[in-house]
C-alpha positions as CSV (number, residue, x, y, z in Angstrom):
1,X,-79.9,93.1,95.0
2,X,-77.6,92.1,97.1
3,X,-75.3,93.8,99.7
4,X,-72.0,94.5,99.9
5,X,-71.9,94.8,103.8
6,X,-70.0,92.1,105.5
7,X,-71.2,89.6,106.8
8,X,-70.5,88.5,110.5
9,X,-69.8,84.9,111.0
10,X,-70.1,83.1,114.6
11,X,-67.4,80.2,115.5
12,X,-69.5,77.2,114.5
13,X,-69.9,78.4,110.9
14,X,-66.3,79.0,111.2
15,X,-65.2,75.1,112.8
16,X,-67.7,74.3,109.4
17,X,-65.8,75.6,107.2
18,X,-62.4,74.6,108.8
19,X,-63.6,71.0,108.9
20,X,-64.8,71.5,104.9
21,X,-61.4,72.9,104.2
22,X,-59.9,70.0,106.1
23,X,-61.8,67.3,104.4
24,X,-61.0,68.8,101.0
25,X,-57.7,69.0,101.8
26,X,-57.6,65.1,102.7
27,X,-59.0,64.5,99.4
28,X,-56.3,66.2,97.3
29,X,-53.9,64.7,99.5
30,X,-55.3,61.3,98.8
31,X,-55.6,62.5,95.4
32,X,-52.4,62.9,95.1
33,X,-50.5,60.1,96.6
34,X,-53.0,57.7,94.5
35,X,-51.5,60.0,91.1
36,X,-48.0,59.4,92.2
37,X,-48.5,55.3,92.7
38,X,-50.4,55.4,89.7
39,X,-47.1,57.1,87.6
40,X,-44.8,55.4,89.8
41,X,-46.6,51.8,89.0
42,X,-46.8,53.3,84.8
43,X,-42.9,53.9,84.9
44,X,-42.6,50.7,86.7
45,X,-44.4,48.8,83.5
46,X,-42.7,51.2,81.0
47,X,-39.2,49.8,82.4
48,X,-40.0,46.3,82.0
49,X,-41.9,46.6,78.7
50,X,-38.9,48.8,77.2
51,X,-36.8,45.9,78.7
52,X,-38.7,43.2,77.3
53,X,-38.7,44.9,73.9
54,X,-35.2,45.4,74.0
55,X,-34.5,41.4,74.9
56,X,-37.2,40.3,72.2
57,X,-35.2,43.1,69.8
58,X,-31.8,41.7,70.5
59,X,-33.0,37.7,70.3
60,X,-34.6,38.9,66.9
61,X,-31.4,40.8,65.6
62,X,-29.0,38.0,67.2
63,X,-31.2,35.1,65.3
64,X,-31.1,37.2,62.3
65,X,-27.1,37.5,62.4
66,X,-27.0,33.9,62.9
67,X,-29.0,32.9,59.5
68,X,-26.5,35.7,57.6
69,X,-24.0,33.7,58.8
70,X,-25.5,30.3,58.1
71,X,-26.2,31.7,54.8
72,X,-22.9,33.4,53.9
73,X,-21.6,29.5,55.3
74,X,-23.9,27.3,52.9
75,X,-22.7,29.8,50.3
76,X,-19.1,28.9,51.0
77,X,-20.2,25.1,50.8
78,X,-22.0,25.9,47.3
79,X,-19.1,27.5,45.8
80,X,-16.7,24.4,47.1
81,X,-19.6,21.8,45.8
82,X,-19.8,23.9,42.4
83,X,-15.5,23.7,42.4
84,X,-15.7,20.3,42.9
85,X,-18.5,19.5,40.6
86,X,-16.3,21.4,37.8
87,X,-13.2,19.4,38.6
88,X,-15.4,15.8,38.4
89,X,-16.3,16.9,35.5
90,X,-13.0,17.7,34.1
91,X,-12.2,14.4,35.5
92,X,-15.2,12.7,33.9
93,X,-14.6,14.2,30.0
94,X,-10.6,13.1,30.9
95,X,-11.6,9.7,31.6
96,X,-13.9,9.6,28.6
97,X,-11.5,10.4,26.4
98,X,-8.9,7.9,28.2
99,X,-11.9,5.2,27.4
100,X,-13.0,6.3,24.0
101,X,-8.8,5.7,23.6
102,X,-9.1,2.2,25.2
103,X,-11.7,1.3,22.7
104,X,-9.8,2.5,20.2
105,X,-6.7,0.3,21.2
106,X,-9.5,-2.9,21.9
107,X,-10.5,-3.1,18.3
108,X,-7.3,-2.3,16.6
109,X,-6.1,-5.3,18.8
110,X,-9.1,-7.2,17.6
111,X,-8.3,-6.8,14.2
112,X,-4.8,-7.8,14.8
113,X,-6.2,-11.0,16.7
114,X,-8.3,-11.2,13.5
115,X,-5.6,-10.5,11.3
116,X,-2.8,-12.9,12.9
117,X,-6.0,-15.1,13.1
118,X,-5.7,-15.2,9.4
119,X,-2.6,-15.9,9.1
120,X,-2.1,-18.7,11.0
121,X,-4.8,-20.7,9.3
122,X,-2.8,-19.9,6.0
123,X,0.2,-21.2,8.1
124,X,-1.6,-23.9,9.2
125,X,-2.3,-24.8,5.5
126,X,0.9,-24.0,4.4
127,X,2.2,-26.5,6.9
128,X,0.0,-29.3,6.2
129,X,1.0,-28.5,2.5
130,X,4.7,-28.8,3.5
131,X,3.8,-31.8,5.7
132,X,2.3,-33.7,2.2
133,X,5.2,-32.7,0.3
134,X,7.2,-34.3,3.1
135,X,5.3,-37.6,3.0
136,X,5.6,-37.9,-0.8
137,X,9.0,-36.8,-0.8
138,X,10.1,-39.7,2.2
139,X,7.9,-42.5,-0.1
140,X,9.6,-41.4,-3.4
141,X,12.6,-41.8,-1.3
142,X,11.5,-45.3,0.2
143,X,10.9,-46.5,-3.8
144,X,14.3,-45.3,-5.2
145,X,16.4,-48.4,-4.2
146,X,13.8,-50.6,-5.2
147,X,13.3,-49.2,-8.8
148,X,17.2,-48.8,-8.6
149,X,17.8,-52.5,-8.0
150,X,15.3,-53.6,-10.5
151,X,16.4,-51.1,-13.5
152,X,19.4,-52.6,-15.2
153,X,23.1,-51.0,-14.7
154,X,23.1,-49.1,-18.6
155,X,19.5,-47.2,-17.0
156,X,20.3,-43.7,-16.4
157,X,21.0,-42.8,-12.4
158,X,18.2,-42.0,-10.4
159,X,17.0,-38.9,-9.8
160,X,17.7,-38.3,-6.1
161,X,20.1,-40.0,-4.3
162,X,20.0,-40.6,-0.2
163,X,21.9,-37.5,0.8
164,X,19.8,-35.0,-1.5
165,X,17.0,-36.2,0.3
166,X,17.9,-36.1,3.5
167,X,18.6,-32.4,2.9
168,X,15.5,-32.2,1.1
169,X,13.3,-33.5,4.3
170,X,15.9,-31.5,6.5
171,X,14.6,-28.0,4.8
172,X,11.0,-29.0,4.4
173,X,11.2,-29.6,8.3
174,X,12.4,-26.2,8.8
175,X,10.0,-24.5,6.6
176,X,7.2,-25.7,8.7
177,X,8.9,-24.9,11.8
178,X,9.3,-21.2,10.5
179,X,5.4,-21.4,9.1
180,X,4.2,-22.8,12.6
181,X,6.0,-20.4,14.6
182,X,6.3,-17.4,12.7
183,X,3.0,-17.8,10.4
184,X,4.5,-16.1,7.2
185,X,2.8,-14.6,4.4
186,X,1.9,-17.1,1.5
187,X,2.9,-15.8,-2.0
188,X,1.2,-14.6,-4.4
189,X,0.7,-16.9,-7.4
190,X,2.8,-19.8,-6.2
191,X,1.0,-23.2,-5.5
192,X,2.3,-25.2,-2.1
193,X,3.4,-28.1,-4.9
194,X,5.6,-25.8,-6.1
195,X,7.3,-24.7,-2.7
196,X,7.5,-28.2,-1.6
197,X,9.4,-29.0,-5.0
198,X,11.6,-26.1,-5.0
199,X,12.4,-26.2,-1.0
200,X,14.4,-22.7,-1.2
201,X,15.0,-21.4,2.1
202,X,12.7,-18.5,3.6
203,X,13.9,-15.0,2.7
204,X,15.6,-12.7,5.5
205,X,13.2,-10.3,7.2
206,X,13.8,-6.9,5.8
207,X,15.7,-4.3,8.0
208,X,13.7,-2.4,10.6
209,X,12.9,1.5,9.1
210,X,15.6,4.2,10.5
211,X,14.2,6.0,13.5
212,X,12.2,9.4,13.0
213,X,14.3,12.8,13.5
214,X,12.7,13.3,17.1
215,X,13.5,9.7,17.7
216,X,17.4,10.0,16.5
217,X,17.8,13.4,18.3
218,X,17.3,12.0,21.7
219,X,18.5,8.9,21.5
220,X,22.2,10.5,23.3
221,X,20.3,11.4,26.2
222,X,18.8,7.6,26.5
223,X,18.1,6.7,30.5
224,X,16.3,10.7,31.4
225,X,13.3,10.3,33.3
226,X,10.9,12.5,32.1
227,X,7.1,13.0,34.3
228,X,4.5,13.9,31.4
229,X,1.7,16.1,32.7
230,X,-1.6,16.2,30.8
231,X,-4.5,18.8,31.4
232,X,-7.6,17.5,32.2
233,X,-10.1,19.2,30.3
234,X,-7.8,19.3,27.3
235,X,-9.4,16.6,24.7
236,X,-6.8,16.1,22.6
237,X,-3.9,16.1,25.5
238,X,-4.0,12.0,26.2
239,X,-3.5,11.7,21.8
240,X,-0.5,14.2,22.3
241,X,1.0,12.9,25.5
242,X,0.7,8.6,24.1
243,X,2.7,10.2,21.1
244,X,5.3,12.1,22.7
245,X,5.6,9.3,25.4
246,X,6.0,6.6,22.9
247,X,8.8,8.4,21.2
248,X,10.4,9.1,24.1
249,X,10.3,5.4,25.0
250,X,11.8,4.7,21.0
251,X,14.8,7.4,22.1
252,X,15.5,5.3,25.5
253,X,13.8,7.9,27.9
254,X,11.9,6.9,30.6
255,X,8.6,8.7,30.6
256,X,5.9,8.1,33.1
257,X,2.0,10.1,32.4
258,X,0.0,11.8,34.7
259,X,-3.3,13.6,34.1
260,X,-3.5,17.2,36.0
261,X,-7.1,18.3,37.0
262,X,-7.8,21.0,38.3
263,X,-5.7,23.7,36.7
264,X,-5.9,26.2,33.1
265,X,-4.5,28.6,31.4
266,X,-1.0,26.4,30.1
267,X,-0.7,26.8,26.8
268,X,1.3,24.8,24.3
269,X,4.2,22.0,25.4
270,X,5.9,23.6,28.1
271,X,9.5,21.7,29.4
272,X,10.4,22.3,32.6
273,X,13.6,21.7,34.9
274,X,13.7,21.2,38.6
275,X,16.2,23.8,40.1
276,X,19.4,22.6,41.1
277,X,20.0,20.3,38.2
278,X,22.8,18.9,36.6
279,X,23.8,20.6,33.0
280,X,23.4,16.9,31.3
281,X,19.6,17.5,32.6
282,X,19.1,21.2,31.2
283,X,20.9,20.1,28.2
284,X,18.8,17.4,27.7
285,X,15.5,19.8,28.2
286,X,17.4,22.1,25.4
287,X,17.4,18.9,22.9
288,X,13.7,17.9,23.8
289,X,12.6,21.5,23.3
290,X,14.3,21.9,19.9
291,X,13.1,18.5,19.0
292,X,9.6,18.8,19.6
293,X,9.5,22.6,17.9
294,X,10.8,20.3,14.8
295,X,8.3,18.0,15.2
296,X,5.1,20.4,15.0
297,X,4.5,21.3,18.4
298,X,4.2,24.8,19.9
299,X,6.9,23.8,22.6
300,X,8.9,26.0,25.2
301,X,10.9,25.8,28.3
302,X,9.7,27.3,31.5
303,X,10.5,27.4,35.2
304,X,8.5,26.0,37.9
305,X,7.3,28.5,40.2
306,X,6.9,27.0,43.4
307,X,8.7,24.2,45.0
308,X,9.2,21.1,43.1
309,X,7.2,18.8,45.3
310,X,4.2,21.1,45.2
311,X,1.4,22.2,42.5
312,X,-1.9,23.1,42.5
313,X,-4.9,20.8,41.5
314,X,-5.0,16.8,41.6
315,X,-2.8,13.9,39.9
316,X,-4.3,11.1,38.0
317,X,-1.6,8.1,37.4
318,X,0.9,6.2,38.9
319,X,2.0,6.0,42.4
320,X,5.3,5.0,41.5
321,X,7.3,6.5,40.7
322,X,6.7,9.5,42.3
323,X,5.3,12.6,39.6
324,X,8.2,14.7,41.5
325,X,10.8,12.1,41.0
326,X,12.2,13.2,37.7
327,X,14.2,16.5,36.9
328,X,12.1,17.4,33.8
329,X,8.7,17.9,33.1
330,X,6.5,18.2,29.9
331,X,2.9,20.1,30.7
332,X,0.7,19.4,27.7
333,X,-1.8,22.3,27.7
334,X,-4.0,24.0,25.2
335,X,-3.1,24.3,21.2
336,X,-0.1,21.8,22.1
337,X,0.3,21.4,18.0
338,X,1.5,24.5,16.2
339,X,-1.3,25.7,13.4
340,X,-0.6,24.6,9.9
């Protein structure tokens, strides 16, 4: 066992452990200054890694706002593409419609060209027919003094005499001036001999037919200009607008036609007046109105709501006159005709 009694120490195991004590101390001192540059160089790296994150966080966010904003953009463009793809479209069926109307108008005028092709090879005939009946006529006419010379004086007259012939020749030259020019109907059941011997004069063209009620009831307002609008997408608006134009033209108006893309929800034949207008102009509106309820269509009168010069969607027609140059409009929208 060991004892408890002190033990007495001399000075050199003393310096020994001094120096021990000083040496350890050392240590812990170097310990510790390489434990502070060791956390002072960590925080140093933290710092610039935080900071780097933070830059590589903000390109990343600042790249992602960019594409939302290049997206929201070539959404914008999309939606204006799609708009204008709609209104081509319109544009396209309006155009189709005005063709499909074109062709309709080619082949009626073929048929006329047929038709009037027709009746100038009858007129032709007729003609030459006239132009025989002429010949014979002017040699029956070259014979009658010689048979009258050689017939004794108790032989009955002759049958024509120069005057009656003359007039004769004078009327067949006019009926084939009227058959050349105005190629007229042959009739029915009646040789050209028999035309060439009667010579009667051709019959007076019968009257023209009295004007239609929507024709008659504008005719006091002759000389209004009137701009005719027509809705694009509306198929049956260019039929509606070449009848109520051509009418108006019958009446004396002055109409001009314009097709309007772009715009919807106009229903029926809406009349409008320009503000500021003269009471011959609203009266005038009043008598169109009336006369187009008469005549089937669903019509009203309206005001424009904007300024006269201005509207909304795109123009198809004329550049002069200008679609803002007359005081009254006529907007042919949807259902235009009344339901029977």
């Amino acid at each position: 066992m060991r004892s408890n009694k002190p033990v007495n120490m001399d000075i050199d195991q003393l310096r020994g452990w001094a120096s021990i004590m000083d040496k350890a101390m050392i240590g812990s001192l170097v310990a510790t200054v390489l434990a502070v540059s060791a956390l002072g160089i960590t925080t140093f790296l933290s710092f610039r890694y935080s900071g780097a994150v933070r830059a590589h966080e903000q390109a990343a966010l600042e790249r992602y706002q960019g594409l939302e904003s290049q997206a929201a953009q070539q959404e914008r463009e999309a939606s204006a593409a799609r708009e204008k793809l709609a209104t081509l479209e319109r544009e396209i069926a309006s155009a189709q419609g005005r063709t499909a109307m074109l062709e309709q108008e080619v082949a009626a005028a073929r048929e006329q060209a047929a038709t009037l092709a027709q009746q100038a090879d009858r007129a032709r005939e007729r003609a030459a027919a006239f132009e025989q009946a002429a010949r014979e006529a002017t040699e029956r006419a070259a014979r009658a003094p010689r048979e009258s010379a050689a017939a004794p004086e108790t032989a009955r007259a002759p049958l024509f005499d120069a005057a009656e012939i003359r007039r004769r020749l004078a009327d067949l030259g006019k009926l084939v001036r009227d058959a050349t020019t105005r190629a007229p109907e042959a009739v029915p059941g009646r040789s050209p001999a028999t035309e060439s011997a009667s010579a009667s004069p051709p019959s007076m063209a019968p009257p023209p037919p009295p004007p239609s009620p929507f024709v008659a009831s504008l005719q006091r307002y002759a000389g209004t200009k009137a701009a005719l609008f027509l809705l694009g997408q509306i198929s049956d608006a260019p039929a509606i607008g070449a009848t109520i134009s051509a009418d108006l033209g019958q009446a004396g108006w002055l109409p001009e036609t314009w097709t309007w893309g772009g715009v919807a929800g106009i229903f029926g034949v809406v009349v409008l007046v320009r503000d500021g207008s003269d009471p011959a102009t609203h009266e005038a509106a009043a008598a169109l109105v009336d006369a187009l309820g008469a005549a089937g269509f669903s019509a009203s009168k309206g005001e424009w709501p904007a300024n006269w010069g201005r509207f909304r969607g795109t123009l198809n027609g004329p550049q002069t006159p200008s679609p803002t140059d007359a005081a009254i409009r006529i907007v042919v929208g949807e259902k235009a005709r009344k339901a029977s």
